[in-house]
C-alpha positions in Angstrom: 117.5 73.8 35.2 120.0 76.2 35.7 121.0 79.4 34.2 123.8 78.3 32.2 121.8 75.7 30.6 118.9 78.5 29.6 121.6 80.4 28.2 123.3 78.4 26.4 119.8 76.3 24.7 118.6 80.2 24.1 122.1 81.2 22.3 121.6 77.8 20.5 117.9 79.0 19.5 119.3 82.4 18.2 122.0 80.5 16.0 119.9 78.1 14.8 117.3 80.8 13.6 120.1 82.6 11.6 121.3 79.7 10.3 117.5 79.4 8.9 117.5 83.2 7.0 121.0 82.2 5.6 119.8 78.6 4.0 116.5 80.4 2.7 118.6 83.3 1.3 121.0 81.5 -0.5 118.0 78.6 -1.8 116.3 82.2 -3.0 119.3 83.8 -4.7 120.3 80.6 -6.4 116.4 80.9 -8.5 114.5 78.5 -6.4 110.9 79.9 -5.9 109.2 79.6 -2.7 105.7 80.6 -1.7 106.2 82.8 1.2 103.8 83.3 3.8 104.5 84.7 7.6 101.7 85.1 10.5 102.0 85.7 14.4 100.2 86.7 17.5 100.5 89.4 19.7 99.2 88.4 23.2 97.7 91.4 25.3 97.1 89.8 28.5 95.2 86.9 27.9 93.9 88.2 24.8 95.6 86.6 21.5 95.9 89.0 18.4 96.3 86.9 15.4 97.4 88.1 11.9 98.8 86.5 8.6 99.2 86.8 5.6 96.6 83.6 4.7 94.4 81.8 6.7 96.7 79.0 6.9 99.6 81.2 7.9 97.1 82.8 10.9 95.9 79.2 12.1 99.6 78.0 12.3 100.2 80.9 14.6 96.7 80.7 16.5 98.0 76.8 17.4 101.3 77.6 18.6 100.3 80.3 20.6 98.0 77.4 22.1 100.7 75.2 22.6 102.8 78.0 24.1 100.2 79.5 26.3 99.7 75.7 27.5 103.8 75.2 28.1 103.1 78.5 30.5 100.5 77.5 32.6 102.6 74.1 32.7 105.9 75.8 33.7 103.8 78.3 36.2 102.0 75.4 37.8 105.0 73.2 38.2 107.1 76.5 39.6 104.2 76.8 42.4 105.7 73.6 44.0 101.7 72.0 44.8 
């Protein structure tokens, strides 16, 4: 893959996420109620910190961290060339 293609898919990412805010905003301001929960991880070297604001919102993150840290190892192993 080359560099145009990364930028381009990550510019297309950045939109998209905007895009996202703007629908939720306007769905919000127009008196639609919406149970709102967020979550994440911080990863410090191998060592996931997960927070949320529920469990559910926490586990959501803890799995995509999975899947991410797996995409990793994937992309590092397929970079090596063996």
């Amino acid at each position: 893959m080359d560099g145009k293609t990364l930028i381009l898919s990550g510019m297309a990412l950045i939109f998209l996420g905007f895009l996202l805010v703007f629908i939720g905003t306007l769905v919000s301001a127009l008196g639609g109620e919406a149970d709102v929960e967020g979550g994440g991880v911080i990863m410090i070297g191998p060592i996931p910190i997960i927070f949320g604001t529920s469990r559910g919102a926490a586990g959501i993150a803890a799995v995509l961290a999975i899947i991410l840290m797996a995409l990793w190892l994937l992309a590092a192993l397929l970079a090596r060339g063996d």
